[in-house]
Every structure is written in C-alpha cells, then in structure tokens.
Z-matrix of the N, CA and C atoms (Angstrom, degrees):
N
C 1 1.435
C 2 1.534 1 107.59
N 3 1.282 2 127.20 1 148.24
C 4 1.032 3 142.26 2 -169.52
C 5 1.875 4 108.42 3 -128.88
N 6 1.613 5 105.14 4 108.22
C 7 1.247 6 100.50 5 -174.20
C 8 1.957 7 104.54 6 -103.33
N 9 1.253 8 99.61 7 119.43
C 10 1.006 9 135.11 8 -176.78
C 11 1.967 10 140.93 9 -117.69
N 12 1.858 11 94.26 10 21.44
C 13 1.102 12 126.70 11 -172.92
C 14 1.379 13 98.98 12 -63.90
N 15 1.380 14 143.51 13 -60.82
C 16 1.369 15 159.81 14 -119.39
C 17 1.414 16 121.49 15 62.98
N 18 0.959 17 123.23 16 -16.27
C 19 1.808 18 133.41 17 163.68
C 20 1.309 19 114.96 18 -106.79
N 21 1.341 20 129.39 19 15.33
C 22 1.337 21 105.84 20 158.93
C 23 2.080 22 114.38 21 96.78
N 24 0.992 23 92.74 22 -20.50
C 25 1.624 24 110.86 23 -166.01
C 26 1.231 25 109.75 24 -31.23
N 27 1.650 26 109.49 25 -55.01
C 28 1.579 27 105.34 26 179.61
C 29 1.432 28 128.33 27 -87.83
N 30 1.464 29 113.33 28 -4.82
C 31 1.585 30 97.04 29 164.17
C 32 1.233 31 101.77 30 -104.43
N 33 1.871 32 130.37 31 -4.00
C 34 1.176 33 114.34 32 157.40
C 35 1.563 34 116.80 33 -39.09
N 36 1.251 35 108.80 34 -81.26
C 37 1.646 36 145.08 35 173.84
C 38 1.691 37 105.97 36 -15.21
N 39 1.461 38 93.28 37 -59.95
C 40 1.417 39 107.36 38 174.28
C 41 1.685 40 127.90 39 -57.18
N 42 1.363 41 112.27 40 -26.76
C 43 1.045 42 120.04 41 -162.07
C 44 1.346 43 145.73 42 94.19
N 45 1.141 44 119.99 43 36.91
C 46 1.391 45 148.87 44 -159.19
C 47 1.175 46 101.83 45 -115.82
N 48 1.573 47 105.66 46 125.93
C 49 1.300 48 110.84 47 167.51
C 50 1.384 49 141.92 48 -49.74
N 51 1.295 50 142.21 49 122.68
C 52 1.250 51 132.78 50 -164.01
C 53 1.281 52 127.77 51 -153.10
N 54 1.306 53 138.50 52 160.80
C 55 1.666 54 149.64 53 -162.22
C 56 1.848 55 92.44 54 -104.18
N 57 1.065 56 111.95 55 129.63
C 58 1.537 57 98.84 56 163.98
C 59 1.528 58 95.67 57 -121.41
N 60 1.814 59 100.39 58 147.72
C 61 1.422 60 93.41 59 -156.76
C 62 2.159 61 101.62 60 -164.97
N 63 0.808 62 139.96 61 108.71
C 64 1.774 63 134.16 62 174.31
C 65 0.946 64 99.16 63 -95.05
N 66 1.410 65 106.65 64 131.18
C 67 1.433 66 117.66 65 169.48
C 68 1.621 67 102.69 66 -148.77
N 69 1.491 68 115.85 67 160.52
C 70 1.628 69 114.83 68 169.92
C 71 1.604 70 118.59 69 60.66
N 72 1.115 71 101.10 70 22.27
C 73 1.915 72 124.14 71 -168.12
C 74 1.566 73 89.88 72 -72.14
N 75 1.406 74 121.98 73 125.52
C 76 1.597 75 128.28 74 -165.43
C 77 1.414 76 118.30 75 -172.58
N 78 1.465 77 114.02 76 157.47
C 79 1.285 78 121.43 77 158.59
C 80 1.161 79 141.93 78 -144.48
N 81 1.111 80 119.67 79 159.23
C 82 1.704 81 102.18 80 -130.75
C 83 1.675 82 80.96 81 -104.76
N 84 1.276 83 104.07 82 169.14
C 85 1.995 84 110.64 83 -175.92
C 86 1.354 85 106.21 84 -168.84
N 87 1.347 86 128.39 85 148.44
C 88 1.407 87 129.29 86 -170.38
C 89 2.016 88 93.04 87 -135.60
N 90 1.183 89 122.27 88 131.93
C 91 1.413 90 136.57 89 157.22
C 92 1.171 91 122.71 90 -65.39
N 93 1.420 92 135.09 91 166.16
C 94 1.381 93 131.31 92 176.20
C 95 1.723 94 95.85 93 -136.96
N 96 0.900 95 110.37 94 179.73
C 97 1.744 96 145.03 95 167.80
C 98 1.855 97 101.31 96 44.27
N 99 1.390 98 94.98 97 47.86
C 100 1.677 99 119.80 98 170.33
C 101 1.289 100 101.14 99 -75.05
N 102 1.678 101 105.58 100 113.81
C 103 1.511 102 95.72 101 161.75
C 104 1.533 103 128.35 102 -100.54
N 105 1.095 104 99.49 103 127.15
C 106 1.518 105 110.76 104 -176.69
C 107 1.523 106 117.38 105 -12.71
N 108 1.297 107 129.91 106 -47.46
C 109 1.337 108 154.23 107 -114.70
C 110 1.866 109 72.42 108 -119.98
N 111 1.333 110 139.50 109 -60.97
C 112 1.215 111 136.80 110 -172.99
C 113 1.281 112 123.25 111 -52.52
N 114 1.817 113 101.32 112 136.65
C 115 1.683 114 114.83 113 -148.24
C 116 1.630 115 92.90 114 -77.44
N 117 1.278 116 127.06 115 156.56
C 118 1.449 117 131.33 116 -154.35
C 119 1.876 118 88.09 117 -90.58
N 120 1.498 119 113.47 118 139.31
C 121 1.199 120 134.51 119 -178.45
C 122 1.139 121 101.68 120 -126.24
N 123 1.330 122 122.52 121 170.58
C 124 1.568 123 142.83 122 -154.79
C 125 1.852 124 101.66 123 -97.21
N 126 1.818 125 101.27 124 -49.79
C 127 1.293 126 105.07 125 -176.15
C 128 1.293 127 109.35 126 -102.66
N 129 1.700 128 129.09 127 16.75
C 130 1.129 129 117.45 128 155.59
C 131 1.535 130 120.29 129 -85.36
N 132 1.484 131 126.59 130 -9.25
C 133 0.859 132 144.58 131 -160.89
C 134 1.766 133 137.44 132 27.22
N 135 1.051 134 143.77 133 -154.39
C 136 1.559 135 120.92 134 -153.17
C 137 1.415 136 105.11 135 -99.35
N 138 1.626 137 105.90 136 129.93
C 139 2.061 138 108.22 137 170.23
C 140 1.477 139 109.77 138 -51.91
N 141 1.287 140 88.53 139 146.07
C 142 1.819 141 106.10 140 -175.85
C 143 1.648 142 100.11 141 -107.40
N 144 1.592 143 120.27 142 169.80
C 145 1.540 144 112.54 143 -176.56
C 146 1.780 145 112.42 144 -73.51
N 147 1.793 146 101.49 145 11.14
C 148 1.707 147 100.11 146 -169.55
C 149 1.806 148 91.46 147 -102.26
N 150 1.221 149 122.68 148 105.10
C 151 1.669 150 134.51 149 159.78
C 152 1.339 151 103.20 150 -3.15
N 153 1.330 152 114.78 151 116.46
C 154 1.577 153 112.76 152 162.52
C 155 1.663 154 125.11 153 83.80
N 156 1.562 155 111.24 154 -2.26
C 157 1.387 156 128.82 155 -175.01
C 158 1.105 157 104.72 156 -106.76
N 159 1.253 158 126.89 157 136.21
C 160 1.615 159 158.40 158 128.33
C 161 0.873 160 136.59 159 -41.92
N 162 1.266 161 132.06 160 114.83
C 163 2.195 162 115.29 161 162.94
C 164 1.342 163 107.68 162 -136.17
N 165 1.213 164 95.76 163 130.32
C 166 1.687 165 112.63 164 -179.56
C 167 1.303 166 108.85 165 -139.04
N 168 1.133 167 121.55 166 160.20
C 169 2.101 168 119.02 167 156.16
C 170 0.966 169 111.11 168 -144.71
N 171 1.527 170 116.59 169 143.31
C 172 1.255 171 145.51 170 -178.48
C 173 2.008 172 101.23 171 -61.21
N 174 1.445 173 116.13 172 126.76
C 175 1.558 174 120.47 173 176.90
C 176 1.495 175 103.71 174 -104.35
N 177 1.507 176 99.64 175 166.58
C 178 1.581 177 118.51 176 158.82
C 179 1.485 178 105.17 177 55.33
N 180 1.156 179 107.42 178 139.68
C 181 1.786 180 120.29 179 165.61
C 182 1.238 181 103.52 180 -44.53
N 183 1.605 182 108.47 181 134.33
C 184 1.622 183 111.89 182 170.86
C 185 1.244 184 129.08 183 -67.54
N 186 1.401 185 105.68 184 -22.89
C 187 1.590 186 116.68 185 165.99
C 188 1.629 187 121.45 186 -141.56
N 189 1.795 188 102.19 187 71.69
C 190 1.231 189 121.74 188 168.18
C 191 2.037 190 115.18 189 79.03
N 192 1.289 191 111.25 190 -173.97
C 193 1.431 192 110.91 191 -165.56
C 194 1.799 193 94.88 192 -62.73
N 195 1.116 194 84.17 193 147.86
C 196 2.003 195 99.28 194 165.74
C 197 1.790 196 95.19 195 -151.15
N 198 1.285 197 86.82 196 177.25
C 199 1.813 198 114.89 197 -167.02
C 200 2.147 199 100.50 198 -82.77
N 201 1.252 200 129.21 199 83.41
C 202 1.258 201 108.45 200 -165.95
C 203 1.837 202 102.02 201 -65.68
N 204 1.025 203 127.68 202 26.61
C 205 1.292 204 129.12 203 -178.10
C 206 1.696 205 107.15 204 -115.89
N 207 1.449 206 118.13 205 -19.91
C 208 1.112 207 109.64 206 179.55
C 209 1.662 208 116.10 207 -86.03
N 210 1.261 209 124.08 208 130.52
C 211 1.562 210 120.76 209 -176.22
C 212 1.356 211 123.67 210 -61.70
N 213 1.263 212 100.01 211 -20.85
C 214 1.706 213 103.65 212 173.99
C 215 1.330 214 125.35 213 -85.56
N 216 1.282 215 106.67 214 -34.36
C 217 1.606 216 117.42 215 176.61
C 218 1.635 217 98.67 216 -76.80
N 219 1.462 218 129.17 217 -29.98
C 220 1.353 219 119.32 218 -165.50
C 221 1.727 220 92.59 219 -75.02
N 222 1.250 221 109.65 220 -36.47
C 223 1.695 222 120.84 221 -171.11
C 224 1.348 223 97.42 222 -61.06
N 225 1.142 224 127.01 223 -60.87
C 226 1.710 225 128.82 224 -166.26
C 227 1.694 226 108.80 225 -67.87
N 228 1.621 227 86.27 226 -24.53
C 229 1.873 228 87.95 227 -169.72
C 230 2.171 229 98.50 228 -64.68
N 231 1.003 230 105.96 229 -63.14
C 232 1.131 231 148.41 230 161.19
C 233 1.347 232 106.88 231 -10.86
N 234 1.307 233 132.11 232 -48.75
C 235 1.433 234 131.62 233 -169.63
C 236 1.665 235 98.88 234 -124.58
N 237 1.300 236 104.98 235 -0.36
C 238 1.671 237 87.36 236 149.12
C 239 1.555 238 95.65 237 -106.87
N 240 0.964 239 155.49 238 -67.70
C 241 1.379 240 128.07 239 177.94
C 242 1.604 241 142.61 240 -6.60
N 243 1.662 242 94.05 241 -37.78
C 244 1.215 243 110.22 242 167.13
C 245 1.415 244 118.72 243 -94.67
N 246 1.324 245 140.28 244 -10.02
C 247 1.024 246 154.36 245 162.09
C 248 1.880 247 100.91 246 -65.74
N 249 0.931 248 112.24 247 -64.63
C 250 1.549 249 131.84 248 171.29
C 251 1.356 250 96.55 249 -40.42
N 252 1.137 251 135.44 250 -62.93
C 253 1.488 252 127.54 251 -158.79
C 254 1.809 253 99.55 252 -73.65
N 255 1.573 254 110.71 253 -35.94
C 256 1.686 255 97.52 254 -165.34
C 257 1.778 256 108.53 255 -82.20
N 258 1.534 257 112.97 256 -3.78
C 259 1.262 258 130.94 257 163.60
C 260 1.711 259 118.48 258 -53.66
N 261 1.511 260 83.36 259 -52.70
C 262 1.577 261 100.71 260 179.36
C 263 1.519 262 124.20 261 -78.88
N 264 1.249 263 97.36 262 -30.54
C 265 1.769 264 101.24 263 152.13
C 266 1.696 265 123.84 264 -47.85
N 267 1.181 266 108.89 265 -56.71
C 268 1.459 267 112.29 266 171.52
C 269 1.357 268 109.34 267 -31.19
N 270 1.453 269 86.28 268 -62.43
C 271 2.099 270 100.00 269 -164.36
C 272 1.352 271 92.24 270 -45.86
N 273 1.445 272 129.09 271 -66.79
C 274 1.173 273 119.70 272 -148.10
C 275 1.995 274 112.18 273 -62.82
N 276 1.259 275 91.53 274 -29.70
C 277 1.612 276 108.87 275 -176.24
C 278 2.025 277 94.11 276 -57.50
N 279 0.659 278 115.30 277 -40.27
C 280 1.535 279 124.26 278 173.70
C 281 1.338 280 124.40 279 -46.51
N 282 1.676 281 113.31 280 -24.09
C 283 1.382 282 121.76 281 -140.40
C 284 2.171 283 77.59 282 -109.49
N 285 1.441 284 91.44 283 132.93
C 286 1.112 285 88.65 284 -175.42
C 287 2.216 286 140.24 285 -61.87
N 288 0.776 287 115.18 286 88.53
C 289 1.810 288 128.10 287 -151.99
C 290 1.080 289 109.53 288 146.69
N 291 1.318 290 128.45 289 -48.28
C 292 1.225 291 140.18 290 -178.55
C 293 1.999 292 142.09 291 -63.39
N 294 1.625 293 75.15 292 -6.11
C 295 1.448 294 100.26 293 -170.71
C 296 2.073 295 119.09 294 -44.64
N 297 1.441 296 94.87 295 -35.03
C 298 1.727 297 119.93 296 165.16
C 299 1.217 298 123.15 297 -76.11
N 300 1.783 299 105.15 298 0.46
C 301 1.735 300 98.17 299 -173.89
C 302 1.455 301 110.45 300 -63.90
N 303 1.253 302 129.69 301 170.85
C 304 1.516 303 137.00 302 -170.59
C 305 1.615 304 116.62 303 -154.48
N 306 0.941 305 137.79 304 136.95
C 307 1.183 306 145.51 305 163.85
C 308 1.557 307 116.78 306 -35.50
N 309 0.915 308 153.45 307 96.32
C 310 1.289 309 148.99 308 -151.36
C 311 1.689 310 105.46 309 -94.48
N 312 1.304 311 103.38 310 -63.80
C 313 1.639 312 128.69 311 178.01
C 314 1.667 313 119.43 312 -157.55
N 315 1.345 314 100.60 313 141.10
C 316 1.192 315 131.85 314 157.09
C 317 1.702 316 142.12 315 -92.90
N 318 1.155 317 110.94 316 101.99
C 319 1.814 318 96.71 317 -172.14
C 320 1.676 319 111.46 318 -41.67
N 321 1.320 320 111.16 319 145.66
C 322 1.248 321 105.49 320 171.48
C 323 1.763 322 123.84 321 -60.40
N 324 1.311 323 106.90 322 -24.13
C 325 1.488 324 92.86 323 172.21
C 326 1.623 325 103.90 324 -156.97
N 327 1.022 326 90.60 325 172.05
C 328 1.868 327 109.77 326 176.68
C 329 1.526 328 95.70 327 -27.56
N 330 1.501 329 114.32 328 147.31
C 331 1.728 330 102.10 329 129.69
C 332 1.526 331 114.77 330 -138.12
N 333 1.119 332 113.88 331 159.28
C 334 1.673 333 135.08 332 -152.77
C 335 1.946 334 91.29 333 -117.87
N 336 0.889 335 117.46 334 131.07
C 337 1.236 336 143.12 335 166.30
C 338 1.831 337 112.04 336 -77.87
N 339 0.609 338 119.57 337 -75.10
C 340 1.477 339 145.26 338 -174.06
C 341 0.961 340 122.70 339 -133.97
N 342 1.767 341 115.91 340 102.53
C 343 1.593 342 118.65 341 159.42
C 344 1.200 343 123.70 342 -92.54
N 345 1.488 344 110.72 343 -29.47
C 346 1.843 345 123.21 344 -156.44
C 347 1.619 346 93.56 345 -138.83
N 348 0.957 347 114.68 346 113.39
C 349 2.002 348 118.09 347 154.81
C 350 1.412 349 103.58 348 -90.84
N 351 1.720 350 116.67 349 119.59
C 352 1.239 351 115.78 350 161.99
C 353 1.624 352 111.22 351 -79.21
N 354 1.170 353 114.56 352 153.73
C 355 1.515 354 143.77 353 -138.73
C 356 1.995 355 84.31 354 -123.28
N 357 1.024 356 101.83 355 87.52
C 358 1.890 357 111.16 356 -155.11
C 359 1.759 358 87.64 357 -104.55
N 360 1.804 359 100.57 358 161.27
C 361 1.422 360 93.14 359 161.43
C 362 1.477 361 127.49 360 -80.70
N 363 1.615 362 105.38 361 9.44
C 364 1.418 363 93.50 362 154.38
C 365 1.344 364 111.39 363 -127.09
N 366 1.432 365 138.59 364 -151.42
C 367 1.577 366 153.03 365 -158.17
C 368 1.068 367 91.95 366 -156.07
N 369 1.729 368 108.62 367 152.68
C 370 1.517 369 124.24 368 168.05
C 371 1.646 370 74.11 369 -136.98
N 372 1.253 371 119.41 370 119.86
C 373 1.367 372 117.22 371 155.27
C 374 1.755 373 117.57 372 -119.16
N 375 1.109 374 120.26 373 -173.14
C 376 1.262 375 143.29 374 -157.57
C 377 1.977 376 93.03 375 -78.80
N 378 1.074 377 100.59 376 -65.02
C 379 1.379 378 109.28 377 162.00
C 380 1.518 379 136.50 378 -29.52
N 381 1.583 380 124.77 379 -62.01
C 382 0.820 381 171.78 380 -110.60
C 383 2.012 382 78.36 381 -135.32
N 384 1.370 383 127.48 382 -65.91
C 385 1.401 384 117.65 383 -172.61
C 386 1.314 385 98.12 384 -86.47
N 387 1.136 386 167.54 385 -44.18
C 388 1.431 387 160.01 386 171.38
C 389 1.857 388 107.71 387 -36.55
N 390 1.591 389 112.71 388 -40.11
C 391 1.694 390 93.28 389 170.13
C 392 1.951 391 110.76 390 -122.98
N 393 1.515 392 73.02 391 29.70
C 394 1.666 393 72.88 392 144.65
C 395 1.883 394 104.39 393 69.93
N 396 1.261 395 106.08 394 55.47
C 397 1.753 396 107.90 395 -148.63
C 398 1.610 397 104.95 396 -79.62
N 399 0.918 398 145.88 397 103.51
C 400 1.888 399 146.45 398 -179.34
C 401 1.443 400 110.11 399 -87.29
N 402 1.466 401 83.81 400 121.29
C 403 1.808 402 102.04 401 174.97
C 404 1.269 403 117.98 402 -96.73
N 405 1.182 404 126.11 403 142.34
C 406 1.529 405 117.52 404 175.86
C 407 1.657 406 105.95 405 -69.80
N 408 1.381 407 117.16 406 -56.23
C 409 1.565 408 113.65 407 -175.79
C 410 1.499 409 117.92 408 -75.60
N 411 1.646 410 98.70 409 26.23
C 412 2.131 411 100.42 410 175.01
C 413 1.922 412 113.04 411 -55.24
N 414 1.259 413 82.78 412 122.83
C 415 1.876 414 96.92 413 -169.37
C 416 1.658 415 106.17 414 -91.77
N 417 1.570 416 105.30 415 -8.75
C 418 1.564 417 111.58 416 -151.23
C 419 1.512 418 111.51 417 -169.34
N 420 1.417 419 109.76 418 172.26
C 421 1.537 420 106.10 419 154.92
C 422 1.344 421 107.65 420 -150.41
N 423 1.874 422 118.09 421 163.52
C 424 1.145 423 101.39 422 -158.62
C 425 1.621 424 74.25 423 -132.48
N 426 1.503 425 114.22 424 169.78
C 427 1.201 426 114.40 425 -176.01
C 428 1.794 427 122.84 426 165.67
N 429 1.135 428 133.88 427 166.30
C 430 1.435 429 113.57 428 179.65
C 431 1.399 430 113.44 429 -122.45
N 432 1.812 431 106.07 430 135.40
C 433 1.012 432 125.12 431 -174.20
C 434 1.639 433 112.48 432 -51.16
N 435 1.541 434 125.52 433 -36.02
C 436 1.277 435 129.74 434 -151.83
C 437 2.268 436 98.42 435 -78.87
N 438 1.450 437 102.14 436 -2.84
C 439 1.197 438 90.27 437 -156.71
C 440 1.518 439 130.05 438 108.00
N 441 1.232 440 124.03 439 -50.57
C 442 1.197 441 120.71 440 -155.30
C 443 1.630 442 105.41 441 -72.31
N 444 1.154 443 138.95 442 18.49
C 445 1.438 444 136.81 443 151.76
C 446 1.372 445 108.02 444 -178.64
N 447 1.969 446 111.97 445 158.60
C 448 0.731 447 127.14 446 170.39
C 449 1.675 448 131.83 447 -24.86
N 450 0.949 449 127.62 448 -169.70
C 451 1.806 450 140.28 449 176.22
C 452 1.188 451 103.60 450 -123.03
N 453 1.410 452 121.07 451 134.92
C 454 1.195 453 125.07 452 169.66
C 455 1.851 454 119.82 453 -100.76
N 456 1.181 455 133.88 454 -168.50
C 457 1.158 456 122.58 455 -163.19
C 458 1.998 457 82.46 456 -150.34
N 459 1.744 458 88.64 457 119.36
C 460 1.413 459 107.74 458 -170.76
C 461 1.434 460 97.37 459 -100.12
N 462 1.517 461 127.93 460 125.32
C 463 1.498 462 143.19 461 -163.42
C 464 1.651 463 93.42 462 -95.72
N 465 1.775 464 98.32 463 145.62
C 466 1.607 465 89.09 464 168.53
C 467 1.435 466 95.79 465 -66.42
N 468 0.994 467 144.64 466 -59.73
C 469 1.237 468 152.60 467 -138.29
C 470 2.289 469 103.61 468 -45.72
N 471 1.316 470 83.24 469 -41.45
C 472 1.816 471 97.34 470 171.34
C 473 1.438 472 109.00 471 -39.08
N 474 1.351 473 106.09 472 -55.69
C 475 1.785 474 105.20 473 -167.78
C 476 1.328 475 121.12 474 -97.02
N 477 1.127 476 109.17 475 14.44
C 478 1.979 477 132.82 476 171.35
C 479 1.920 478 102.50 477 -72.96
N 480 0.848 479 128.48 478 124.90
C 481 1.509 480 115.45 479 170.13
C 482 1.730 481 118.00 480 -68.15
N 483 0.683 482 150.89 481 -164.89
C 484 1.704 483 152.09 482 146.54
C 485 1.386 484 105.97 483 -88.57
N 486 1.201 485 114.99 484 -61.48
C 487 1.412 486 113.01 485 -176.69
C 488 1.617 487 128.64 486 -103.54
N 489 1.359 488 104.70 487 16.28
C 490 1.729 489 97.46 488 177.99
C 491 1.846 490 102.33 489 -124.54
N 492 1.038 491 105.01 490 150.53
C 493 1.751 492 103.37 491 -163.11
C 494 2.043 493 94.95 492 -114.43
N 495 1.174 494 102.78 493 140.03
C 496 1.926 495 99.86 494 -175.94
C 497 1.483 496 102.72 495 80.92
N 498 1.607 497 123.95 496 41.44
C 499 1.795 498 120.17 497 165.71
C 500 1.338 499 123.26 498 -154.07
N 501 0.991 500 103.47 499 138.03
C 502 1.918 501 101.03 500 161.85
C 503 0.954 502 112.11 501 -145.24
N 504 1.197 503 122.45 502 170.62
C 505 1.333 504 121.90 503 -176.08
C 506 1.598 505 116.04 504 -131.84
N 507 1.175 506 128.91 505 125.04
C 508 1.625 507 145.19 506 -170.33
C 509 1.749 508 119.51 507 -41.31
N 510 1.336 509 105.49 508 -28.91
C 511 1.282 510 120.10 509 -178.05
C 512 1.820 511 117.08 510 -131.64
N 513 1.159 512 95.25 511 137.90
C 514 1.803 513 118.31 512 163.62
C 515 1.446 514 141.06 513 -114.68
N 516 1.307 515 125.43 514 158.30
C 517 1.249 516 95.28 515 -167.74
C 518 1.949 517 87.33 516 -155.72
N 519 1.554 518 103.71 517 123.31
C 520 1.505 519 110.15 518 -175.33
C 521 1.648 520 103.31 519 -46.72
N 522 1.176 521 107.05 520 151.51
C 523 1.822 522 131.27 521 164.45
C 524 1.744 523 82.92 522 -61.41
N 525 1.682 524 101.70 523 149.29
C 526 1.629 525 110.98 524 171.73
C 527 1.312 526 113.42 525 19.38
N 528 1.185 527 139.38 526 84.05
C 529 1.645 528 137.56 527 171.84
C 530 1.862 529 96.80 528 -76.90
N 531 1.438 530 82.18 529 153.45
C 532 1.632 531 102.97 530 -179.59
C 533 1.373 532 103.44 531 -75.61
C-alpha cells in the first residue's frame, strides 16, 4: 500500500512511527491592477505572464505552532490568513500606481505543508542537506524552485516505515529545514 494522503493518515492509523509537526501552513493569493512600471515589493509579491497580476502567499500560523490536523485551528488559522491578506491589500493600494490594485484570487483553502513526518528506515536531516549527503537508493530530489538553496536527494529508504511491513509513503520532509 502506498500512503498517499498528504497527512500521513495511513501509516498514522497503521501504526508507524512518526514526528507530528505544522509547518509552511499558507495561502496562496494573486493581486490585480499591478502596474508593470511598479518597483518590486515584498507584499506585492512576484509578476506572473498575466499583465498586471501578482502571486504571493501568506506563511506560518498567525499566532505561532498549531495542530494542521485539527479543524478548528485550521478554521481559525484560515480566516486570519485571509483577513491578513485583505489588510495587505490596503498597504499595497497605498503604494503609489497602485491605488486600483484588487484582489484577483484566493486559493480555496488553507494549505499545510507538513502534518506527520514518517519515522522511515532512513533520515533526511538538516545535517545530512548542508554537505550535500548521497544515497544510493535516491528515488527523487526535493528542493526550491525560487533558488534560495540547494536540492536534496530523497532516499527510498525515507518512505519505508520502521515499523509497519507492506507501506510507503509518497512524500518526505527534511529533519529542521532551513
């Protein structure tokens, strides 16, 4: 079986050892009536190939770690996030050209990065990506598009459980990421 939930559910369920953990909890949002000509800002975030559009997303719990598995905290997380983003509209409406900017889109819901780290017969740690660590059974690599660091090299061994026999699971997620 191949658990492929994004949270972990079935080797939770199953009994597999595991890290429970939220991190990168966000939502994604795109601006409108960007003018080209406007000097690049932090909370306007990066032009897309559509004239005058934005995409950025709001990170991290607005007020510190929560459970991304619990429905209430994802709910509360969630509508201050979105509160946060129509805040930040203002600002940008402020910025001089920009006065017409508009909300373009909103993802329909939260997304959660990491709820569950399976506890695999191998480790991807923090360590381990700083010198660049090579696995013989690398299935993958994980890494960020924007640049800001290297690729790491995802081991089958990562998505093996320790203790459940017939599973893996589709996704990994480094010990302490930078």
């Amino acid at each position: 079986m191949i658990d492929t939930t994004g949270d972990g559910d079935l080797f939770a369920s199953d009994g597999a050892a595991h890290e429970k953990r939220s991190s990168d909890v966000g939502l994604a949002y795109r601006f409108g009536g960007i003018p080209s000509t406007q000097k690049r800002h932090a909370f306007i975030g990066d032009p897309t190939p559509q004239e005058g559009i934005h995409w950025t997303r709001s990170y991290a719990p607005p007020e510190g770690d929560g459970d991304g598995l619990d429905a209430a905290w994802l709910t509360h997380c969630e509508c201050a996030h979105r509160e946060a983003i129509w805040k930040r509209l203002q600002s940008v409406r402020s910025l001089p050209g920009c006065e017409k900017a508009f909300l373009a889109e909103v993802a329909p819901q939260l997304g959660v990065r990491v709820s569950r780290v399976l506890d695999g017969v191998e480790r991807i740690t923090f360590d381990g990506f700083m010198v660049r660590r090579h696995f013989e059974d690398c299935v993958g690599l994980g890494g960020a598009d924007s640049g800001d660091h290297h690729a790491w090299e995802i081991p089958l061994g990562a998505l093996v459980p320790r203790t459940v026999e017939n599973l893996l699971t589709a996704g990994v997620r480094r010990r302490h990421a930078p």
